[in-house]
C-alpha positions as CSV (number, residue, x, y, z in Angstrom):
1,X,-16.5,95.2,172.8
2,X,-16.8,93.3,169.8
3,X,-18.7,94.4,166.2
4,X,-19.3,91.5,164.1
5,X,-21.1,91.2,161.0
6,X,-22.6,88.5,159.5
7,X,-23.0,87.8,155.6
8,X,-24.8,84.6,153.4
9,X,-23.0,84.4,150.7
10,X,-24.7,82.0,148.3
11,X,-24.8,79.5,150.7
12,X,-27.0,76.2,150.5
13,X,-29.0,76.6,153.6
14,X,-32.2,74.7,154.3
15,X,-34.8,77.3,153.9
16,X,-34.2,80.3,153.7
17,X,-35.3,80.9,150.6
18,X,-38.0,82.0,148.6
19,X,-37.3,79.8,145.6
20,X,-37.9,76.2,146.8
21,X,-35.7,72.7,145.6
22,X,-36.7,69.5,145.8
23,X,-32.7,68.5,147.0
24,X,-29.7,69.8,148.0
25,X,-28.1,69.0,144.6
26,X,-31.4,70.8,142.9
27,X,-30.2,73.9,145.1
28,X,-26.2,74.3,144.9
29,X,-27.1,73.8,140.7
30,X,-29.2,76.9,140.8
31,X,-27.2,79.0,143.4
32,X,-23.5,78.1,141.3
33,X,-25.0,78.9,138.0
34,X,-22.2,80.4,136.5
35,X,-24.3,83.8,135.3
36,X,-26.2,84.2,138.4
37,X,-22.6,83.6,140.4
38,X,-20.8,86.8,138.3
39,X,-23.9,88.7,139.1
40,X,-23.5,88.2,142.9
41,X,-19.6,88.5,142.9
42,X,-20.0,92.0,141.2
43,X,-22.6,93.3,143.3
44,X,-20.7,92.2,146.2
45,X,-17.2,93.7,144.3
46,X,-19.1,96.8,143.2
47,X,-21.5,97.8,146.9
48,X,-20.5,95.6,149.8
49,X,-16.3,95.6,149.3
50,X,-15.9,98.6,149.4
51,X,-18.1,99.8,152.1
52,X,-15.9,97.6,154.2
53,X,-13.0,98.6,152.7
54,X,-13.4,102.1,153.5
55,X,-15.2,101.8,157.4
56,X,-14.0,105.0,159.3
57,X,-13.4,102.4,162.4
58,X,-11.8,99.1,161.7
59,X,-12.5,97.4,164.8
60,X,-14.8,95.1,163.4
61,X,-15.1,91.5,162.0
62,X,-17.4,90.1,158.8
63,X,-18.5,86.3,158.8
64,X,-19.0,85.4,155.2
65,X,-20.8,82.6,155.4
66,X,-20.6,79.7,152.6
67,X,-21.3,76.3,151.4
68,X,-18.6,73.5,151.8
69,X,-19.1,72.8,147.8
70,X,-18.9,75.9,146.3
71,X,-17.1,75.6,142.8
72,X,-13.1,76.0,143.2
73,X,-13.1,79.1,140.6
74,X,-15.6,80.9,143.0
75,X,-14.0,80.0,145.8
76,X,-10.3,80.9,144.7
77,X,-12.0,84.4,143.4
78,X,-13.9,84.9,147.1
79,X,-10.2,84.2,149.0
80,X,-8.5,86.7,146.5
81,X,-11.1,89.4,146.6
82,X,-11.7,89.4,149.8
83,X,-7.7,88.7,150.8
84,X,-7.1,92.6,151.3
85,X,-9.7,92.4,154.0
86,X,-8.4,91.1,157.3
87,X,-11.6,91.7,158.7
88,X,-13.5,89.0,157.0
89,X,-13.5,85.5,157.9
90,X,-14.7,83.2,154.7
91,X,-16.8,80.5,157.0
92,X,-17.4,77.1,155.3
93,X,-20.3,75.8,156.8
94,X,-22.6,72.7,156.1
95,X,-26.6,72.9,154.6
96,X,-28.1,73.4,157.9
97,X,-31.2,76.1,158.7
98,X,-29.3,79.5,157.4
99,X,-30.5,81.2,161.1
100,X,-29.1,78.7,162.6
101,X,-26.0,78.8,160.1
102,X,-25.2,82.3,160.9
103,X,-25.9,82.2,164.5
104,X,-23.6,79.4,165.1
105,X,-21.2,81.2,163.6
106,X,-21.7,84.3,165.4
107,X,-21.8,82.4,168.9
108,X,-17.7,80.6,167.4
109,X,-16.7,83.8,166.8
110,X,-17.5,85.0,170.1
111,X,-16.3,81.9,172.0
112,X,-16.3,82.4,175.9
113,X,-15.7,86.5,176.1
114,X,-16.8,88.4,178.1
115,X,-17.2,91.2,176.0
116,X,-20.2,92.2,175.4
117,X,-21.1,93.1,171.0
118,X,-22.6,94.4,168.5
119,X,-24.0,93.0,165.8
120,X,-25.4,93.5,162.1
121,X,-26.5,91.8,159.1
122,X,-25.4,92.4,155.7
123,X,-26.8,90.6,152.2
124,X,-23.7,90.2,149.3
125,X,-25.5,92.7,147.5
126,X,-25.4,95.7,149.7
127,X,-23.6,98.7,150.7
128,X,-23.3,100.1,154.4
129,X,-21.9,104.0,155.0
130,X,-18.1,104.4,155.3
131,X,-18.9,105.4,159.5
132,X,-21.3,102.4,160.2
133,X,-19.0,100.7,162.5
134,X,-17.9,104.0,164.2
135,X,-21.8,105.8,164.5
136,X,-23.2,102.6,166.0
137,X,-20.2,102.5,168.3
138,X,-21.3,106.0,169.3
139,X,-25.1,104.9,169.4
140,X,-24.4,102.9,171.9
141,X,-22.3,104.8,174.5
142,X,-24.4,107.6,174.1
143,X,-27.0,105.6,175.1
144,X,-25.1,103.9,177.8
145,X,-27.1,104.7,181.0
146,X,-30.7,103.2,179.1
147,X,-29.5,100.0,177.7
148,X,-27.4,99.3,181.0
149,X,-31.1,99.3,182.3
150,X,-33.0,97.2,179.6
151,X,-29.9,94.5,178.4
152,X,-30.3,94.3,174.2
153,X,-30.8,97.2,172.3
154,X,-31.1,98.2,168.4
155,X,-30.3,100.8,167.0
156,X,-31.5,101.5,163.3
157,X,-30.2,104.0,160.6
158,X,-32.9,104.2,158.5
159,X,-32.0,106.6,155.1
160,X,-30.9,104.9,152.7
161,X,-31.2,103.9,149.0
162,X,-32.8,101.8,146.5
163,X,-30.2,101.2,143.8
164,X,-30.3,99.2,140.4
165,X,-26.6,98.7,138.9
166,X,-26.5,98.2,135.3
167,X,-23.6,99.3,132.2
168,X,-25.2,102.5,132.3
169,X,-24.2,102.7,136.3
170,X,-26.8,103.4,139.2
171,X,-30.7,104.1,139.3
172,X,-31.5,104.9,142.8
173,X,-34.4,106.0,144.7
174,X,-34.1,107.4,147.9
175,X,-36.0,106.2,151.3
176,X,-36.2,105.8,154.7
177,X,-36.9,102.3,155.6
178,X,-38.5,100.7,157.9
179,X,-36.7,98.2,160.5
180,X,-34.7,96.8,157.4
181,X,-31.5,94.5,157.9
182,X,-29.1,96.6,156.3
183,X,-28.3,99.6,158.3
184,X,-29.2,97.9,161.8
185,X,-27.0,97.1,165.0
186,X,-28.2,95.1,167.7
187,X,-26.0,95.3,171.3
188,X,-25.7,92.0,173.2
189,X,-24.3,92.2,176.7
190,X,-21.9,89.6,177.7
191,X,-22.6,86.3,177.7
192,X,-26.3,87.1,175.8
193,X,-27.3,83.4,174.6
194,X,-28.8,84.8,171.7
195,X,-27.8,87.1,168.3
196,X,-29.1,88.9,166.0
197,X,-29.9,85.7,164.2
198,X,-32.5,84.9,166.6
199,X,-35.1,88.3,166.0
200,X,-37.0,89.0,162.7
201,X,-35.4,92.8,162.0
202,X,-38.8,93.9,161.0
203,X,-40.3,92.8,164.6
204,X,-36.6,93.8,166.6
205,X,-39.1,97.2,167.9
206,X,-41.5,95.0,169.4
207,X,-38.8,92.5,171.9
208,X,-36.1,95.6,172.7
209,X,-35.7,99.6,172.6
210,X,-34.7,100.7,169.3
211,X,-33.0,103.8,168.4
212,X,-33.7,105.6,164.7
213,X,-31.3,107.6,163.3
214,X,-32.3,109.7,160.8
215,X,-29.3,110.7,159.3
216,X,-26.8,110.4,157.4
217,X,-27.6,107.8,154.7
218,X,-26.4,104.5,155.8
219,X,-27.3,102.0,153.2
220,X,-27.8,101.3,149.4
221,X,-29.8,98.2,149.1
222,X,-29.7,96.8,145.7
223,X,-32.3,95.2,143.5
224,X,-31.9,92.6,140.5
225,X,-33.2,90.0,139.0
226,X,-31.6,87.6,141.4
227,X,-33.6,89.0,144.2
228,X,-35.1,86.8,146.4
229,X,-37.8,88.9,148.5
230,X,-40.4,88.7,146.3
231,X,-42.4,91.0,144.1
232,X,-42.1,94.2,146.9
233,X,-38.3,94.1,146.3
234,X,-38.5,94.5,142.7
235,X,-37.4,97.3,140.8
236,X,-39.7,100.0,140.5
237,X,-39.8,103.9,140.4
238,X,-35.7,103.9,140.2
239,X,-34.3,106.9,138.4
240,X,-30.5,107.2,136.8
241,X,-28.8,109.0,139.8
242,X,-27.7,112.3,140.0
243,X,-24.6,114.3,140.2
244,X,-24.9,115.0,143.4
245,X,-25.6,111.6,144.8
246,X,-22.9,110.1,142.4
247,X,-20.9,112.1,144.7
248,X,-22.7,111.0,147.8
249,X,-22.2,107.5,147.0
250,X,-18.3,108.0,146.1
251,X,-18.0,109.9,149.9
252,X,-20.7,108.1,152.2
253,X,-20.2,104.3,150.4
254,X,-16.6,104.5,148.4
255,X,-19.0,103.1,145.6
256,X,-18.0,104.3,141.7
257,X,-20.7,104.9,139.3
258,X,-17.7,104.3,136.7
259,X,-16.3,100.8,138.1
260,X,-20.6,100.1,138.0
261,X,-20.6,100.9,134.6
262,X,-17.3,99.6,133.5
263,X,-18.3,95.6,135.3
264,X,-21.6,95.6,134.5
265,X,-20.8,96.0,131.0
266,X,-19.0,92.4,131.3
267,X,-22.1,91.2,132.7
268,X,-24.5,92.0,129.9
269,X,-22.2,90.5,127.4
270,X,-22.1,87.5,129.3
271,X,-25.8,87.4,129.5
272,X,-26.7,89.1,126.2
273,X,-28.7,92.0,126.2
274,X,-32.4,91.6,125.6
């Protein structure tokens, strides 16, 4: 069976997007801006890296999905940070529909096997648990004899965190969330014509069964200025973590408050501090 992720990384899709350009031109200008570039390559150095890095089980394959014109210092940075990775696959793709994007890329990946797969999403910004790969594995044979029955099935790990990163490291607020990307598997049996890229997460309950697991905490979803959900997924009600889940973090995620700190720093001298 294969597990494959999928991953937009600042690419110029059509749509997509809450912020809206009159051109394609209009669009790579704002996404390559060189300050809003460094605050998406350290997020993605400082939450989603190593939460690959570290995966418990590494059967598994990322897509990172990019424009074809992406700047030649970003790109030479993307091939070198993500070089120690054989798992991700940097996929230059063309301004098409990003669902359609990341699908097609999904369904190349695959190719004609008859394997059957499981699938996630994860945004640049965000960390998944050090065991995602190997608890949705288990999800899914433990729940072998149902979804042999019904085809597709998700299966949703829904504790998590809200997490801000700055120079003085994390604020965090823990949740449990409801049918968000990050954290979710979908199972496809062989030779499914669709992918994850086909269901809204947030509706994946309504079309298939869905299995929540509770515990442990699976994902740190971040939030920035850079954001593009709209107001509900700005910062609010985030507290400087805790001992105890600065420990968490380093044991679940393999993310350092100190490398935060330390990177972040850079970023507000780049930007100036208000």
């Amino acid at each position: 069976m294969r597990v494959i992720g999928v991953c937009r990384f600042s690419y110029p899709a059509h749509g997509g997007f809450r912020r809206m350009h009159d051109s394609l031109e209009e669009r790579e200008a704002y996404l390559y801006d060189d300050a809003r570039m460094a605050l998406r390559f350290w997020h993605f150095e400082s939450l989603t890296l190593p939460s690959l890095k570290a995966q418990t089980n590494p059967e598994f394959t990322v897509l990172v999905i990019i424009g074809e014109n992406m700047p030649k210092h970003w790109l030479d940075r993307l091939h070198e940070i993500t070089a120690p990775l054989p798992q991700l696959k940097i996929v230059p793709t063309p301004p098409i529909k990003h669902r359609t994007a990341l699908e097609l890329a999904i369904k190349a990946e695959l190719g004609d096997t008859d394997q059957p797969s499981l699938q996630f999403r994860i945004d640049d910004d965000d960390a998944i648990g050090i065991d995602f790969v190997q608890q949705a594995r288990f999800a899914l044979r433990r729940s072998g004899r149902f979804h042999r029955e019904t085809g597709r099935m998700a299966f949703d790990f829904n504790n998590g965190f809200s997490v801000k990163l700055s120079d003085s490291g994390l604020a965090v607020r823990a949740e449990f969330g409801h049918f968000l990307s990050c954290g979710l598997a979908v199972y496809f049996p062989a030779k499914d014509s669709k992918t994850v890229m086909n269901f809204g997460h947030h509706k994946l309950h309504q079309v298939m069964p869905m299995m929540i697991q509770p515990a442990p905490p699976m994902y740190l979803r971040s939030k920035h200025d850079d954001n593009d959900s709209g107001d509900k997924f700005q910062p609010r009600n985030l507290v400087p973590a805790d001992e105890a889940q600065k420990e968490l973090f380093k044991t679940r995620f393999n993310v350092s408050e100190d490398h935060i700190a330390e990177v972040f720093a850079d970023l507000s001298a780049l930007r100036g501090k208000s």
